[in-house]
C-alpha positions as CSV (number, residue, x, y, z in Angstrom):
1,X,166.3,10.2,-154.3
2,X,169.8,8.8,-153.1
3,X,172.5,11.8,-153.2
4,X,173.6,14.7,-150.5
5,X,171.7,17.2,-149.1
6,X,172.4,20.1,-151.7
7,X,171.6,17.9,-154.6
8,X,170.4,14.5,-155.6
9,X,173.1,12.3,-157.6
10,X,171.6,12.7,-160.8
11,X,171.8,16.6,-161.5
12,X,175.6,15.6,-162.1
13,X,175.1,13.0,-164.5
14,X,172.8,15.2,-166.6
15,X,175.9,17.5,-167.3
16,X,176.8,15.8,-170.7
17,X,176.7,16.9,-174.0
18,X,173.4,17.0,-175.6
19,X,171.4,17.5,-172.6
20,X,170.6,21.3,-171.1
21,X,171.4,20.8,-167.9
22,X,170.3,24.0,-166.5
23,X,167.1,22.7,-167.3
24,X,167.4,20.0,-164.4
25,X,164.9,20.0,-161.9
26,X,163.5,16.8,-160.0
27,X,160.2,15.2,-161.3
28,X,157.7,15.5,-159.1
29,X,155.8,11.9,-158.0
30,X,156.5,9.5,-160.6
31,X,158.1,10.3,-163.8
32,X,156.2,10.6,-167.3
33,X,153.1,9.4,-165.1
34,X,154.3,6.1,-164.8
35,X,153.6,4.7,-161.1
36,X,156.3,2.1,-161.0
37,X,159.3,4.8,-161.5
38,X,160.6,6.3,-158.3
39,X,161.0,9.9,-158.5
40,X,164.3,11.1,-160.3
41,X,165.8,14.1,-162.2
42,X,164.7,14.7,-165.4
43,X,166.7,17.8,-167.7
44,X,165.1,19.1,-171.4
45,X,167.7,16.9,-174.2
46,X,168.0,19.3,-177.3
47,X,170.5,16.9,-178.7
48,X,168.1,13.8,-178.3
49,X,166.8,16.2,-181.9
50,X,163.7,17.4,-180.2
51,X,162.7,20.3,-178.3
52,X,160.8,18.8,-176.1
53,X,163.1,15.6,-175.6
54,X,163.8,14.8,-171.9
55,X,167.1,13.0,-170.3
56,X,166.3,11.5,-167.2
57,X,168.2,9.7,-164.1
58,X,166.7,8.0,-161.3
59,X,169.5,6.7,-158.7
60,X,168.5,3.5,-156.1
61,X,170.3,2.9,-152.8
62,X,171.0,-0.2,-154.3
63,X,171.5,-2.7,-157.2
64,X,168.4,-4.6,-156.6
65,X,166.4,-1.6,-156.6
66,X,168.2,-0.2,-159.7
67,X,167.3,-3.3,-161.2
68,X,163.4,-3.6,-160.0
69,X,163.2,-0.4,-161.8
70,X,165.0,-1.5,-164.9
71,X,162.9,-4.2,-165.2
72,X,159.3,-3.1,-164.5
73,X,160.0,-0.2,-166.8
74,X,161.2,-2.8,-169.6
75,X,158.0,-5.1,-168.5
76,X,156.0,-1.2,-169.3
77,X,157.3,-0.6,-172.8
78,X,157.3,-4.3,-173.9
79,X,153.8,-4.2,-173.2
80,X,152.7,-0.7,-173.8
81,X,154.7,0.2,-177.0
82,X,155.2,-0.4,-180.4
83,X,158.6,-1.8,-181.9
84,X,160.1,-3.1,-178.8
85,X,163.7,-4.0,-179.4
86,X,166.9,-4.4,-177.1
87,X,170.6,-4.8,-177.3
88,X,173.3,-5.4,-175.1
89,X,176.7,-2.6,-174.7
90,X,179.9,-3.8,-174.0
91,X,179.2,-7.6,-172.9
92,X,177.3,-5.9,-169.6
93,X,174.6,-3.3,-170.2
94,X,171.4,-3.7,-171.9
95,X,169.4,-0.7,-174.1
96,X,165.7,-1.2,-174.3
97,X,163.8,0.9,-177.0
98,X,160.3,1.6,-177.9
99,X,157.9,3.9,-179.0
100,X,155.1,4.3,-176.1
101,X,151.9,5.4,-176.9
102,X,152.1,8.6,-174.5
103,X,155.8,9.6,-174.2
104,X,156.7,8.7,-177.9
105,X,160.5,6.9,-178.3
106,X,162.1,5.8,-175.4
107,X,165.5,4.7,-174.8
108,X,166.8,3.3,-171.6
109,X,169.2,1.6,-169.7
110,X,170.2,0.4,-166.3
111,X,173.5,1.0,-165.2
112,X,174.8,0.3,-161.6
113,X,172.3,1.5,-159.5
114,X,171.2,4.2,-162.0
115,X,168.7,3.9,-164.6
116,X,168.4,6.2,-167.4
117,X,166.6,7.3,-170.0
118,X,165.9,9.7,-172.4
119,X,162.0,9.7,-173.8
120,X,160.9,11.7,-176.9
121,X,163.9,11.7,-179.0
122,X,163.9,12.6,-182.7
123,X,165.6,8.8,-183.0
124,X,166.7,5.9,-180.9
125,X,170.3,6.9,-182.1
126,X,170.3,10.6,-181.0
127,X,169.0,9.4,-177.5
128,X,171.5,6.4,-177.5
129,X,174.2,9.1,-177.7
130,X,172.7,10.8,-174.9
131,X,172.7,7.4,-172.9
132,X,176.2,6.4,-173.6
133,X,177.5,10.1,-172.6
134,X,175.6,10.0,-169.1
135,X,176.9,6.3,-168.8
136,X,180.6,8.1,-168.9
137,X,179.9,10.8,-166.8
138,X,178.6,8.5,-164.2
139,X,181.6,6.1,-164.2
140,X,182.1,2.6,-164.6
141,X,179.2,0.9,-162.2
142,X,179.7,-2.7,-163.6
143,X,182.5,-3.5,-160.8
């Protein structure tokens, strides 16, 4: 997990409004038993609408890695879930939603060498919030 020695990047990022960052902790292995995902840090997301609603950030020494993630996660849901659907933000990023048969809606996007994600939300729009207010926090990565 890239970051310092005290803590990885991501505890940071999960600061944000909507997510209770206290909550933080690193996932152990692979996140939300999914193989392909490197570990990252995951936080509870009250505002996602749902108690048990997780934020999550996994950061990658690189772009390429970032995006290897992004897509075999993608590849996961497309495949996997129901009522797969994307968009693109702001001419650069892309959100990917579905609703996967074991961690319910997901929301996700890859930004820089971060992806992130926030899986049982109440609604793709509560979790989209979530997204977009980690995407700040995390600073403009499209340069």
């Amino acid at each position: 997990i890239a970051g310092n020695s005290s803590r990885p990047l991501g505890f940071g990022y999960l600061e944000v409004p909507g997510v209770s960052a206290a909550t933080a902790y690193v996932s152990p292995g692979f996140p939300f038993n999914c193989d392909f995902l490197p570990p990252g840090v995951v936080a509870k997301a009250p505002g996602a609408g749902s108690e048990v609603a997780e934020a999550f950030v996994i950061a990658h020494a690189n772009m390429d890695e970032a995006q290897k993630t992004a897509k075999d996660y993608r590849t996961y849901l497309n495949l996997n879930g129901t009522d797969f659907a994307q968009k693109t933000v702001a001419k650069q990023r892309i959100v990917w939603w579905a609703r996967d048969p074991h961690q319910g809606r997901v929301i996700c996007t890859q930004h820089g060498t971060l992806v992130i994600g926030v899986v049982r939300a109440q609604s793709y729009d509560q979790g989209e919030k979530i997204l977009d207010a980690i995407v700040k926090k995390s600073g403009d990565k499209s340069k």
